[in-house]
N, C-alpha and C positions, 0 to 999 in steps of 0.2 A: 554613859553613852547610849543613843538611843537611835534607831535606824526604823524607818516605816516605811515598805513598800505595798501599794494599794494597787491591782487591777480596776480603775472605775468604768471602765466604758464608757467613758463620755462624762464633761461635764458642763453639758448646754442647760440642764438642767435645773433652777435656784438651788432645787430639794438637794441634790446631788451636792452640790457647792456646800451647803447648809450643812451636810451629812460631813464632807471632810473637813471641814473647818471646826466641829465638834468631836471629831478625831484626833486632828492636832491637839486641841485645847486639852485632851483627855491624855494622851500619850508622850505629847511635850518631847518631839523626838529633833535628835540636834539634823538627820537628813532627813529627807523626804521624796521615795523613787515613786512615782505615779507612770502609770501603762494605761494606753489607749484613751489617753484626757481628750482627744478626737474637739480640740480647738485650737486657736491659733495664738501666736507667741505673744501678743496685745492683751490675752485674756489673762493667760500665765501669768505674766508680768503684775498684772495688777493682784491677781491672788499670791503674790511673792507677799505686796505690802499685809494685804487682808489676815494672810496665815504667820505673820511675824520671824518670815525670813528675811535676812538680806541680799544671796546670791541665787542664780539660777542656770540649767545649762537645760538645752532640751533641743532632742531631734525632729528632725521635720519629719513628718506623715511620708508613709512609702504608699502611693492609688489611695486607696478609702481606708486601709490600716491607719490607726493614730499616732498620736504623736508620743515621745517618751519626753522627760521631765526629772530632772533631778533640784532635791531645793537642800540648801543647809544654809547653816549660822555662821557668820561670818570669823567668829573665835576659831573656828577650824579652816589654815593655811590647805588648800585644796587643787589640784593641780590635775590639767585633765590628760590622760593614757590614749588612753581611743573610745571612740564611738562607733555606730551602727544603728540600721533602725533595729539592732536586735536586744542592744547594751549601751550604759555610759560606766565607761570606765576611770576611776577616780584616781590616786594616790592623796592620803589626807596626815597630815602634821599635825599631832596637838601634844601639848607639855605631858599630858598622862601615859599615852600610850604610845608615842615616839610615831615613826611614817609607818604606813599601812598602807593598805591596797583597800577600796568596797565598789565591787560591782552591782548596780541592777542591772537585772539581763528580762528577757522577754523571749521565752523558747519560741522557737514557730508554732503555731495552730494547729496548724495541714496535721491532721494524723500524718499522710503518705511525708512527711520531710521531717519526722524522728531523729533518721541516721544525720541528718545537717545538724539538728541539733544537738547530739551527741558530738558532732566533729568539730565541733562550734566550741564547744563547753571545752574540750580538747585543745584549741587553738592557744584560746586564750588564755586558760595556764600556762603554758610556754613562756608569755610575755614580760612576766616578770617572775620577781624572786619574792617580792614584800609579803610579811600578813595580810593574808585573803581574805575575807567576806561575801562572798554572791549572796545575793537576797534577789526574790523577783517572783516572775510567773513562769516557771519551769514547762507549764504543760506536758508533764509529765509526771510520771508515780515510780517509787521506790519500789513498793511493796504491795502485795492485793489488798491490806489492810487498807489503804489509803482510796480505797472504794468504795461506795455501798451503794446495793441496791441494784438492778441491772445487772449488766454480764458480766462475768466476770473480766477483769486487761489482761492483753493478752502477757503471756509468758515471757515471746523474745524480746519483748517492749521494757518492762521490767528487767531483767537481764543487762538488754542496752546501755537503758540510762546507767542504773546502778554501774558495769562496768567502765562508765564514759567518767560518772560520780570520782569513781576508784581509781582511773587513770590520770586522772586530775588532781589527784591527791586532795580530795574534799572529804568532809564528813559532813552528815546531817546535823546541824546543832538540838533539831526536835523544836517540839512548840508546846506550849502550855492552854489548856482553855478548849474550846471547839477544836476538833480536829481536821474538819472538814472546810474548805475555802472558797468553792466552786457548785454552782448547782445547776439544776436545769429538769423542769418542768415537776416543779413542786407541787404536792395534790395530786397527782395522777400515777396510773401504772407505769409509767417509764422516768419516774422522779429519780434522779441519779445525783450523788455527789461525791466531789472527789476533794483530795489533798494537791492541788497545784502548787502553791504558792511553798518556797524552802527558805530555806537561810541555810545554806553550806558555806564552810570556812576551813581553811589547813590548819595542821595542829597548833601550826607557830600563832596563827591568829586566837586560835581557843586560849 
């Protein structure tokens, strides 16, 4: 089982298109949660066939925020929970590992709308009971490790998320490889990168 969640920003781009579609090829993942694809569901549609999916579900754009995208393989019986422009929320049946729950989620941006995020993250373990998976762009940090460069994040910020992680009954599953997912103004004195992007999941799912 294989799950890829990508922030692209956009993909008006060929290059951009060109770049995920050698992603898939390379990763061969049976879902596919895309944030900010910032085009319209005719585009989608046609990159369902391009990238060797057969289903698709995906939200409409909130003002100029984009749109969210979920893709998977039709082998997997998939059923939808809820949406938002912030999350799609799955339930998925397959012979190996019986029903489960996988979220992509899309924290807010806004530094100032954390605590929504955190109350957010909060909600929606409530709603069910199944093995869990969130994957996505958290826009947030665990740890000061997940920083570099620049000032240090703040304290009660870290604290938050983490205790919102813990009320939710998530853990980190960790990542392998670069540790870093996010960047901004590379080459210069204010080059920053952080660790966005999570995969947390409850134990029953681990």
């Amino acid at each position: 089982m294989s799950v890829l969640s990508w922030n692209c920003r956009g993909l008006g781009q060929p290059q951009m298109v060109q770049i995920l579609v050698e992603l898939v090829k390379w990763k061969k993942p049976n879902f596919l949660f895309l944030i900010e694809t910032l085009c319209n569901r005719n585009k989608l549609e046609r990159l369902k066939v391009k990238l060797g999916f057969e289903c698709l579900f995906t939200v409409n754009p909130a003002g100029r925020s984009g749109r969210l995208a979920l893709y998977w393989k039709s082998s997997h019986k998939v059923s939808l929970l809820k949406f938002s422009k912030n999350c799609i929320d799955v339930a998925v049946e397959d012979q190996s590992l019986g029903r489960w729950r996988m979220m992509g989620l899309y924290g807010f941006p806004e530094s100032s709308r954390r605590r929504e995020s955190w109350d957010l993250l909060r909600t929606l373990s409530a709603t069910s009971s199944l093995p869990w998976v969130c994957i996505g762009d958290f826009n947030d940090l665990l740890a000061a490790h997940e920083k570099q460069r620049q000032h240090e994040h703040p304290n009660w910020k870290l604290q938050g998320f983490r205790q919102a992680v813990f009320d939710s009954g998530l853990f980190d599953i960790g990542m392998e490889g670069y540790q870093f997912t996010w960047e901004r103004a590379r080459g210069s004195k204010n080059w920053v990168e952080e660790r966005l992007d999570k995969a947390l999941a409850t134990k029953s799912w681990i």
